[in-house]
Backbone as a ProteinNet text record, in pm:
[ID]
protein_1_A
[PRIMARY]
XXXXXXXXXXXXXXXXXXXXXXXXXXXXXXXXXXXXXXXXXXXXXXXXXXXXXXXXXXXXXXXXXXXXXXXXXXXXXXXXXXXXXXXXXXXXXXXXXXXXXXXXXXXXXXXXXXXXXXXXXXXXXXXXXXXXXXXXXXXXXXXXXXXXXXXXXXXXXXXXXXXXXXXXXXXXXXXXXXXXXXXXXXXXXXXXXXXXXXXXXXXXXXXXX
[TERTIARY]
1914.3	1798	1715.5	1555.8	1502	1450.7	1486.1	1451.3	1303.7	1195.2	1105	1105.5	926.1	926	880.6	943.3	923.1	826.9	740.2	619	521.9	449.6	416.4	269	187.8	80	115	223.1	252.3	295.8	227.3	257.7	394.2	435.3	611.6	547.9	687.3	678.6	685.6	567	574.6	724.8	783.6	882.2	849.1	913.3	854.9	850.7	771.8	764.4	823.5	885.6	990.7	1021.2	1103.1	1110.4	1031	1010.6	899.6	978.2	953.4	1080.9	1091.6	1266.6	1296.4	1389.1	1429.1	1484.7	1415.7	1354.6	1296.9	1402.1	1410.8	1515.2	1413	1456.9	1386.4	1502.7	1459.7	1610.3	1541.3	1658.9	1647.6	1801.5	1774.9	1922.7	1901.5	2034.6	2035.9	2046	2034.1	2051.3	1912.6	1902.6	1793.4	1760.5	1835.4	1787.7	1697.2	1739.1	1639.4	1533.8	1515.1	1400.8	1219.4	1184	1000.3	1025.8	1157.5	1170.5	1087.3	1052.6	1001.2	1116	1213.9	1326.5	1323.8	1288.5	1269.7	1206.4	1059	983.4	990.9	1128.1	1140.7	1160.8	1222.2	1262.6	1120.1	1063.8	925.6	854.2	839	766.1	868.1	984	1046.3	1057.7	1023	994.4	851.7	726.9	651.3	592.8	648.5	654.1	725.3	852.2	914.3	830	759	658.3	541.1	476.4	368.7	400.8	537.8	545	638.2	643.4	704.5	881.9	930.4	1066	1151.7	1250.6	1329.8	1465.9	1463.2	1553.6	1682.5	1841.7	1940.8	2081.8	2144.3	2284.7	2367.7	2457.2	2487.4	2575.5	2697.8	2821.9	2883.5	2838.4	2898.8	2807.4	2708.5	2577.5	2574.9	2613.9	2610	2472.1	2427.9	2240.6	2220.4	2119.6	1991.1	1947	1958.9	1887.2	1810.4	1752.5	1602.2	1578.1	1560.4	1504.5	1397.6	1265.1	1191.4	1057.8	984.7	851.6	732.5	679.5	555.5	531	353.8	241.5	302.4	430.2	423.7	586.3	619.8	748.4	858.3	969.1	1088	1138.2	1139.5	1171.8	1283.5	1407.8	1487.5	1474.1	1494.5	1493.4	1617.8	1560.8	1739.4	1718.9	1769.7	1795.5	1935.1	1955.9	2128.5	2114.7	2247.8	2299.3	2409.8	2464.4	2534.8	2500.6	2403.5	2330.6	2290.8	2196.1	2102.8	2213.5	2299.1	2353.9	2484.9	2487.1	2522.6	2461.7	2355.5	2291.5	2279.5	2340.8	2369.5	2518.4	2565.3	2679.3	2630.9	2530.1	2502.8	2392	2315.8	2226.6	2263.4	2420.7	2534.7	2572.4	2608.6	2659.2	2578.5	2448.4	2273.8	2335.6	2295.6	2285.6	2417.6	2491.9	2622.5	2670.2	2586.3	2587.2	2516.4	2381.8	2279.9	2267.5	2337.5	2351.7	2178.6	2129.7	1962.4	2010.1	1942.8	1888.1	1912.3	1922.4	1879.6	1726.4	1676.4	1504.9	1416.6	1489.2	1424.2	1448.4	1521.3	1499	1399	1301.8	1230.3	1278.8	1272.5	1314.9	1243.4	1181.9	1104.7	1172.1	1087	1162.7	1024.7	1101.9	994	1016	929.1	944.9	822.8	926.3	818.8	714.5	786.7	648.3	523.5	547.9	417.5	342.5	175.6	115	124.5	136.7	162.8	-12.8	29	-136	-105.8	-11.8	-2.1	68.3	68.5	214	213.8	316.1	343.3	424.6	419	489.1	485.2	657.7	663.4	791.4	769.4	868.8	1020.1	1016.3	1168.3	1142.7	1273.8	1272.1	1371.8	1370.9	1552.8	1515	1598.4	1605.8	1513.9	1473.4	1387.8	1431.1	1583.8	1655	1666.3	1651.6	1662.1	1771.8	1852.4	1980.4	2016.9	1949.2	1949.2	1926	1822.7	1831.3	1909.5	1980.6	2095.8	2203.5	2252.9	2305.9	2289.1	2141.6	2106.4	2142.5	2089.3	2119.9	2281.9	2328.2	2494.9	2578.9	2497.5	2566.3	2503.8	2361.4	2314.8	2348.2	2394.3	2436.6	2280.7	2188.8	2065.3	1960.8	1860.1	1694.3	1638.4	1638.9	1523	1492.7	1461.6	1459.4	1293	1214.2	1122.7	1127.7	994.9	1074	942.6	925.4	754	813.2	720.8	770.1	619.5	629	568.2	601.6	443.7	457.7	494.3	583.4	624.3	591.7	489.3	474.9	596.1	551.6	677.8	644.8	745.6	724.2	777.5	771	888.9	980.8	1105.6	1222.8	1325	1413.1	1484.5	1441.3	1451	1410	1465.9	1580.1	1646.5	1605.2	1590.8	1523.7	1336.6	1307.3	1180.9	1238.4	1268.3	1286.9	1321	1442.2	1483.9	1408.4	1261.7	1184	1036.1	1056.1	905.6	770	690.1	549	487	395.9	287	184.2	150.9	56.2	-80.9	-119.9	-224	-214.9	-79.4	-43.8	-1.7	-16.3	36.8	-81.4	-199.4	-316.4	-282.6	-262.3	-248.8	-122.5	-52.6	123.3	75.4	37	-22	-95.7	-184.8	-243.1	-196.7	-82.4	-40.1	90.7	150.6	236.2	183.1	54.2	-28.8	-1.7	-43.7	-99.8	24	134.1	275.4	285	292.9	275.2	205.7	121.8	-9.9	77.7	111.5	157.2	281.7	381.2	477.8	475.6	357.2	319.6	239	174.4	120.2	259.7	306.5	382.8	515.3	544.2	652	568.2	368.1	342.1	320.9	226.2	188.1	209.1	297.7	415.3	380.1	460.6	455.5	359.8	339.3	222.4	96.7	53.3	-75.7	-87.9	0.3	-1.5	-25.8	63.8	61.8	-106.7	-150.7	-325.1	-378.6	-373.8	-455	-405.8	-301.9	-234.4	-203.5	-226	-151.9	-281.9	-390.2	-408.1	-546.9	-475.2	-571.2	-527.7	-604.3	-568.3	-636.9	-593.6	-627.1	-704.7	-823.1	-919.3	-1060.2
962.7	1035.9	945.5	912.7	900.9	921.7	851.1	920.6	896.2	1003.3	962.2	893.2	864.7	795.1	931.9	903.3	1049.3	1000.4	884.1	860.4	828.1	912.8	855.1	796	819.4	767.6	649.8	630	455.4	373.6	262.4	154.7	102.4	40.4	-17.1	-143.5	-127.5	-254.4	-417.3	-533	-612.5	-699.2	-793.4	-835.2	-1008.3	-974	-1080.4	-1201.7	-1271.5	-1445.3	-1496.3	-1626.7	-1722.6	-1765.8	-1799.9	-1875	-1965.5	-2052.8	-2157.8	-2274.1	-2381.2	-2525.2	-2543.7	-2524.6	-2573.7	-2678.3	-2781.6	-2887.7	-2922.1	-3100	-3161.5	-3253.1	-3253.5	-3375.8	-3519.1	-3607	-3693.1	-3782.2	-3753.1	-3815.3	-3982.3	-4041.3	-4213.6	-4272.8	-4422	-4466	-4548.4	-4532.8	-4695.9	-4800.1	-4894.8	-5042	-5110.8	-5179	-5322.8	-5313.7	-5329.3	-5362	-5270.6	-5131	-5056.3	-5011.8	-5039	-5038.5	-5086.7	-4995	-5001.2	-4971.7	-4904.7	-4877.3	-4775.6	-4703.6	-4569.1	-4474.7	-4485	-4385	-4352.4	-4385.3	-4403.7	-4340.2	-4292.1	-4207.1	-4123	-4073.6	-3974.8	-4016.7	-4063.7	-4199.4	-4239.8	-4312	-4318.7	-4234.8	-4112.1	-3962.3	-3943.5	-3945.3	-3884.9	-3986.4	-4089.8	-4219.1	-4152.4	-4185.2	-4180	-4041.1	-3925.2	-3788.1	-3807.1	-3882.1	-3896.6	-3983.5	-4038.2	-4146	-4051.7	-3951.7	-3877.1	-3771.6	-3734	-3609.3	-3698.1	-3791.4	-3886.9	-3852	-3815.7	-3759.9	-3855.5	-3905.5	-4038.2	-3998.8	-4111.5	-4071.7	-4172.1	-4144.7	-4199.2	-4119.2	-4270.3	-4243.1	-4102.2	-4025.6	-3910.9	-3923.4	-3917.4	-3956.7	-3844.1	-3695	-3576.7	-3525.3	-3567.6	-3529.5	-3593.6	-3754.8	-3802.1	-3843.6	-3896.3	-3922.9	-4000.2	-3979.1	-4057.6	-3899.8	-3888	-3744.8	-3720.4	-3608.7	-3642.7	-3484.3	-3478.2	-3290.9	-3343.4	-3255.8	-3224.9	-3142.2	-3145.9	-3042.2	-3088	-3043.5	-3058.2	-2951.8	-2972.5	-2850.9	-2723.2	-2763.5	-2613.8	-2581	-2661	-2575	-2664.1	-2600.5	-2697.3	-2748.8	-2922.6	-2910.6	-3006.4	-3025.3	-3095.1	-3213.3	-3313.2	-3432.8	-3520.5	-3530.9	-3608.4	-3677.9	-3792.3	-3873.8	-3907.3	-3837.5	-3867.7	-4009.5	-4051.6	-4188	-4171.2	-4092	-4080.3	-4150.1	-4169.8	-4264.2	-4135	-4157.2	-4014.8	-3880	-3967.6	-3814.1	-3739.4	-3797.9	-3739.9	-3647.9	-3664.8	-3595.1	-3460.7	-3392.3	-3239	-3231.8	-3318.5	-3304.9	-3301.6	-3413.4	-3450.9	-3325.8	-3253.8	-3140	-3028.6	-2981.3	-2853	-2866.6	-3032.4	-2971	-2993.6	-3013	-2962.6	-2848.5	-2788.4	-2635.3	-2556.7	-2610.6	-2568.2	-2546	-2640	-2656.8	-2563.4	-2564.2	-2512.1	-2367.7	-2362.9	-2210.1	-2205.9	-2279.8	-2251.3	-2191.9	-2121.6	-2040.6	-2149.2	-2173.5	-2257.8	-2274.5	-2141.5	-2119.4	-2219.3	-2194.7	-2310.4	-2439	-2489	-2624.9	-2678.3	-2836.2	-2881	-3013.6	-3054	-3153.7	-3236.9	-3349.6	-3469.7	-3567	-3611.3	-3708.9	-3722.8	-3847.3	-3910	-3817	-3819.8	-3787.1	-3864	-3907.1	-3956	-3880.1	-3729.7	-3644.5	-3628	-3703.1	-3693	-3860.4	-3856.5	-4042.9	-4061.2	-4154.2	-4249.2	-4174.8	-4085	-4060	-3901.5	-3860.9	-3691.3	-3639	-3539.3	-3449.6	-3325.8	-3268	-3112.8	-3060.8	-2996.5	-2875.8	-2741.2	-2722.7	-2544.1	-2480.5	-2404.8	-2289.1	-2288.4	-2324.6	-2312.5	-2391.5	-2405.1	-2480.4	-2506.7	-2584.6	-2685.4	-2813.5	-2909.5	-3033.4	-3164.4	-3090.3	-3164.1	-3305.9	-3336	-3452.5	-3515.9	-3517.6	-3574.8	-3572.9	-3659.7	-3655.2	-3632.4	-3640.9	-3646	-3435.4	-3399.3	-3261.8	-3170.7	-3268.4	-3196.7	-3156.6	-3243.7	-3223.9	-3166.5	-3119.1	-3050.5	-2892.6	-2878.5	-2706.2	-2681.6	-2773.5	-2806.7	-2708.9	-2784.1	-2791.9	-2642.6	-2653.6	-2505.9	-2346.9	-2413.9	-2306.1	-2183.5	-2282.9	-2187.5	-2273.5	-2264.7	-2362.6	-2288.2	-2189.1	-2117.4	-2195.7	-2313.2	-2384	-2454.5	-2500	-2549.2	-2701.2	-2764.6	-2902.5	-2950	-3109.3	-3189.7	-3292.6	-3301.3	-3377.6	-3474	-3634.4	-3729.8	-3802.3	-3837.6	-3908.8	-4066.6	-4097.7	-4262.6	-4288.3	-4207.2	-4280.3	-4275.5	-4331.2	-4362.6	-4448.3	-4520	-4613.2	-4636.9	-4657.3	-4684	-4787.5	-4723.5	-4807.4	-4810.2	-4853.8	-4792.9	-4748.9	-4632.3	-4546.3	-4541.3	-4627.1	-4640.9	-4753.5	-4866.7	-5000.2	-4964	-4877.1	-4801.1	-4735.2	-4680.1	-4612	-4678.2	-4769.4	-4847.5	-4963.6	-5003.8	-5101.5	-5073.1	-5158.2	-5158.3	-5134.2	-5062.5	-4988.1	-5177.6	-5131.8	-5242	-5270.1	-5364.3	-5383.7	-5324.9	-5256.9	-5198.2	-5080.2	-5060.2	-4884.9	-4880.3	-4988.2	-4967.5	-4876.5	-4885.7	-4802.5	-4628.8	-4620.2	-4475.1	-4432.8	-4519.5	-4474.1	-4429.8	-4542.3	-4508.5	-4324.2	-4361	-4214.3	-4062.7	-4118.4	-3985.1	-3925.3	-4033.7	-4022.6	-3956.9	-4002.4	-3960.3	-3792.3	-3797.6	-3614.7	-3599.8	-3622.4	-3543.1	-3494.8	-3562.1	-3572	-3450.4	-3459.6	-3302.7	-3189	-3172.6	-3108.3	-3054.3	-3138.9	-3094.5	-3017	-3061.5	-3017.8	-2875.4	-2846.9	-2766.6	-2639.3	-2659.4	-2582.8	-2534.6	-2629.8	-2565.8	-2488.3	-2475.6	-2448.5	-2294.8	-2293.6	-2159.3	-2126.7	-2221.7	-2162.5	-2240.1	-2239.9	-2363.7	-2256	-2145.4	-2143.8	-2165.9	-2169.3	-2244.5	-2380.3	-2447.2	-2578.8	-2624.3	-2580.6	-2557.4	-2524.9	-2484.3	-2411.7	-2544.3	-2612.4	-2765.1	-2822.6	-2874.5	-3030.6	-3073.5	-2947.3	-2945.8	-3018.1	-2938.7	-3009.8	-3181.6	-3209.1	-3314.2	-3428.2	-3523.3	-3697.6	-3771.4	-3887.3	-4011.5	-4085	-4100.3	-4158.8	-4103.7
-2495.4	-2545.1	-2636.2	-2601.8	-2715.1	-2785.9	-2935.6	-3075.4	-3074.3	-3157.2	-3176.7	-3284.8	-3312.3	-3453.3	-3535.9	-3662.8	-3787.1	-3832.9	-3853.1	-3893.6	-3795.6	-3684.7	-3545	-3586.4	-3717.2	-3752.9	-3822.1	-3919.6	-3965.5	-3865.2	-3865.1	-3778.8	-3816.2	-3690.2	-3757.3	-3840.4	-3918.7	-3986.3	-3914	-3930.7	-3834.2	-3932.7	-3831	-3920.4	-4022.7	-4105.7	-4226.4	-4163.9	-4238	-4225	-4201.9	-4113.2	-4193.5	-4314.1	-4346.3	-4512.5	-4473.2	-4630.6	-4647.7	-4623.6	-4595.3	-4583.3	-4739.3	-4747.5	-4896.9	-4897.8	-4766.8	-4725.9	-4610.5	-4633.1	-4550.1	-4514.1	-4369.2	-4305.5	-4237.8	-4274.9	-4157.8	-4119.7	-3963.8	-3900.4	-3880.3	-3854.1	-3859.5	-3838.5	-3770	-3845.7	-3968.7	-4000.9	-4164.1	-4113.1	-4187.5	-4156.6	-4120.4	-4201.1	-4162.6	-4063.7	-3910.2	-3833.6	-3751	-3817.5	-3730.1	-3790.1	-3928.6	-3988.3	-3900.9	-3896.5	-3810	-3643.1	-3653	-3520	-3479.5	-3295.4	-3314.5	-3340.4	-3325.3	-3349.4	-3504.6	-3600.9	-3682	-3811.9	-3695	-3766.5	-3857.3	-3885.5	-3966.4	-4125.3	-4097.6	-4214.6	-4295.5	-4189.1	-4278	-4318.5	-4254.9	-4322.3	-4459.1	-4422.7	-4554.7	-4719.8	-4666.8	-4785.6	-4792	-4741	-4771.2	-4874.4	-4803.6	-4868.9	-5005.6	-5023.5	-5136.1	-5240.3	-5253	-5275.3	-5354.3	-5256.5	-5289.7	-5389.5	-5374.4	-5465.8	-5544.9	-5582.5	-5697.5	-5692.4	-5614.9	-5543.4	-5563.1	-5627.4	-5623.5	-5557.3	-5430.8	-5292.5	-5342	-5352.5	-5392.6	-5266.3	-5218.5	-5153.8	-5218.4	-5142.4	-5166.9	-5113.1	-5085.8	-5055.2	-4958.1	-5045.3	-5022.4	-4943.6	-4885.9	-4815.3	-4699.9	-4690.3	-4639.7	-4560.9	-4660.4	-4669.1	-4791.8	-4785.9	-4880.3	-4938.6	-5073	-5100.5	-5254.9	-5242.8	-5387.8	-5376.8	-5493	-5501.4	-5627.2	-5585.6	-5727.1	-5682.1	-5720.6	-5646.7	-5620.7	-5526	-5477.7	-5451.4	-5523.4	-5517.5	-5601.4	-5693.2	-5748.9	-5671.3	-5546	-5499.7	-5461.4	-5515.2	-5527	-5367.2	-5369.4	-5253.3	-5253.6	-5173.7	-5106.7	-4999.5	-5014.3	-4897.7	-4862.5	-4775.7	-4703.3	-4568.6	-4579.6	-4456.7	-4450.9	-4349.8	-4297.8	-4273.3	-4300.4	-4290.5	-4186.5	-4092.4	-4024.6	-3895.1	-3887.6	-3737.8	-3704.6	-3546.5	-3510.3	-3515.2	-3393.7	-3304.9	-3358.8	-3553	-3606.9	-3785.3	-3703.2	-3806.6	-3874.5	-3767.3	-3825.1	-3882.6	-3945.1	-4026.3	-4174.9	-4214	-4340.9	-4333.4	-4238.1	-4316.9	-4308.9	-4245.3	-4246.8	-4419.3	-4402.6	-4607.9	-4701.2	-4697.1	-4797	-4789.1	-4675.1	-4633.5	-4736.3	-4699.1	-4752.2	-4919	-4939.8	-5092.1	-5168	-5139.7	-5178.7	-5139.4	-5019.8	-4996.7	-4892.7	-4840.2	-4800.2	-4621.5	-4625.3	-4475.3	-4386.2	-4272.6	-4164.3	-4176.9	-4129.1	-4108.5	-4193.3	-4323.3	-4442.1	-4465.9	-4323.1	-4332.8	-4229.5	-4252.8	-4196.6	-4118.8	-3954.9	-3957.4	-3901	-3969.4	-3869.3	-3790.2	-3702.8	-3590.8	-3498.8	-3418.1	-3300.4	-3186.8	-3071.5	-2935.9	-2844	-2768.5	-2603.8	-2588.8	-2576.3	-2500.9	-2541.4	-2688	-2762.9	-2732.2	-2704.6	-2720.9	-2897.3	-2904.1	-3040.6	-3127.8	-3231.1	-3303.2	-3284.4	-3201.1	-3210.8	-3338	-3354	-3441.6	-3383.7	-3358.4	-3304.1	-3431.4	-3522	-3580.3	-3488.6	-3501.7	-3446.3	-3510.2	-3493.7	-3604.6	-3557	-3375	-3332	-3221.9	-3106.8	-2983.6	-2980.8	-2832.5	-2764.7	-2850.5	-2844	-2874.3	-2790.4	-2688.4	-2587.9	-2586.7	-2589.2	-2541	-2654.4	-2785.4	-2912.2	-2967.9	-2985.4	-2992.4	-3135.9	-3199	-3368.5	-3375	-3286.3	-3280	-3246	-3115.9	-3056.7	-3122.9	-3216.6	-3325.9	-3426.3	-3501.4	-3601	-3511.4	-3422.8	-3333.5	-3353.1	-3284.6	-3308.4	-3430.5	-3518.4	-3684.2	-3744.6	-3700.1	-3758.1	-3711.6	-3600.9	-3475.1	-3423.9	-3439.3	-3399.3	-3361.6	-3286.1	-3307.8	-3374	-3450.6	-3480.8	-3638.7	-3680.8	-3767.8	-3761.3	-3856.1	-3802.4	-3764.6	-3715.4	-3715.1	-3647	-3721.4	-3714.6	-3622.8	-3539.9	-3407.5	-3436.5	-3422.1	-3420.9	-3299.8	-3220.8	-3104.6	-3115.8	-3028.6	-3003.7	-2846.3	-2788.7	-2698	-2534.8	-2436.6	-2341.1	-2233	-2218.6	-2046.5	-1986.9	-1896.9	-1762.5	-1837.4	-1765.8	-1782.3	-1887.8	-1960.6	-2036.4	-2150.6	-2140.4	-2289.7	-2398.7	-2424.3	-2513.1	-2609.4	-2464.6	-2569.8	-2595.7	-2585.9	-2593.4	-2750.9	-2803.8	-2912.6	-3056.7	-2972	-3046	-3124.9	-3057.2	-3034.2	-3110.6	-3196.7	-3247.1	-3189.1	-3313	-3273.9	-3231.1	-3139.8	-3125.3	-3211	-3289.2	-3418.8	-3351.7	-3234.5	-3208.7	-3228.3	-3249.9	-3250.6	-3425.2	-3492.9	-3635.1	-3755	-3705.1	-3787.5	-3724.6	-3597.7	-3543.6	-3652.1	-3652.5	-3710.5	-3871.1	-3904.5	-4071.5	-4157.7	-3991	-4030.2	-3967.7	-3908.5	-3836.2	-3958.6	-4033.7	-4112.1	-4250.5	-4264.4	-4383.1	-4308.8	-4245.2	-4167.4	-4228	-4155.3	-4184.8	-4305.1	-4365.2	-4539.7	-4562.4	-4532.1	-4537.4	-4495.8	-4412.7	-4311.2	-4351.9	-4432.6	-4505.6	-4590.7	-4657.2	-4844.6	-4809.6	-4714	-4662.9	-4620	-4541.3	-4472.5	-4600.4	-4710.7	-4814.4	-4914.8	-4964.5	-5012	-4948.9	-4815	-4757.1	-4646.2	-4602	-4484.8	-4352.8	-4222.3	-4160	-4060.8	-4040.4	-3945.8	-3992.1	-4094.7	-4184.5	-4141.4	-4184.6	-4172.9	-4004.7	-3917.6	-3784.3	-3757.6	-3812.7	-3740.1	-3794.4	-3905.3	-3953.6	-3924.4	-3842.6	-3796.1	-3703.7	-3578.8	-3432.8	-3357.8	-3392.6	-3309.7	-3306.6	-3427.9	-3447.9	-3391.9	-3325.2	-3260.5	-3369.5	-3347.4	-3425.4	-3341.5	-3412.3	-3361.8	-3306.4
[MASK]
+++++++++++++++++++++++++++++++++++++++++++++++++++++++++++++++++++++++++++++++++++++++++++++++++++++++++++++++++++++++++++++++++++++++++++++++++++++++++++++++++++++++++++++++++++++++++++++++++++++++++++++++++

């Protein structure tokens, strides 16, 4: 049998927001050598973001990252780069999470993708891992996608995609990289201040150049 509604003139209630991102991840590996890689990208959003909101990023043992808390725009935020290498990256942001007690929903995670040309950014509120092995692992660990997460283009080309990732931006592609990372930055500070579908309407869909 169905129930009616006892208020058939109030509209239902639509359901609330996501939380705001109160942990930013940027996935990467450590070590020198992969430093300016495209795999990488995240790493450099999350230095650079740490930089802007004067954030001082330090080894964490129990985190298993690189990690910095302090605020931007007014709102307390969390950062972290796992040091676990990619495709273990949802270990070091299960115990943030763990510690702190934070939502899944309220964490943010940056990273590169092929599917994007070098000068894009996609923010979206949820999704699969779309072959990102550093993601595959964050879903893993969180036991959900419904997390948000800033996707920066690296581009793609025939042939092994691995030494493609692994492999440095082209100094023609190093001004696109500069200013797409600046965006992120925006895009971050934006999305922990007034939420990531705001930010999402100013950042999706802009190109460089």
């Amino acid at each position: 049998m169905t129930q009616s509604n006892p208020n058939p003139d109030k509209p239902p209630k639509s359901p609330p927001p996501p939380p705001r991102p109160q942990l930013i991840v940027g996935l990467g590996n450590p070590g020198a050598k992969y430093d300016g890689t495209r795999h990488n990208i995240g790493f450099v959003v999350l230095d650079a973001l740490a930089k802007a909101c004067q954030i001082p990023m330090a080894e964490n043992k129990k985190f298993q990252g690189h990690f910095g808390e302090g605020m931007a725009g007014g709102t307390k935020l969390r950062l972290l780069k796992p040091t676990t290498y990619m495709n273990n990256s949802g270990q070091s942001i299960r115990a943030v999470l763990d510690w702190y007690k934070i939502d899944p929903q309220a964490v943010l995670v940056v990273y590169d993708d092929m599917a994007l040309p070098v000068g894009r950014l996609r923010l979206r509120l949820s999704g699969s891992a779309g072959g990102q092995n550093g993601m595959k692992s964050a879903i893993a660990h969180l036991g959900t996608q419904n997390f948000p997460r800033l996707r920066l283009g690296i581009g793609s080309k025939e042939g092994d995609a691995i030494s493609h990732v692994l492999g440095s931006f082209a100094p023609s592609e190093k001004g696109a990289i500069e200013e797409v990372v600046h965006w992120a930055v925006g895009a971050i500070e934006i999305a922990a201040k007034d939420g990531v579908e705001k930010s999402m309407n100013l950042y999706n869909n802009r190109v460089v150049g």
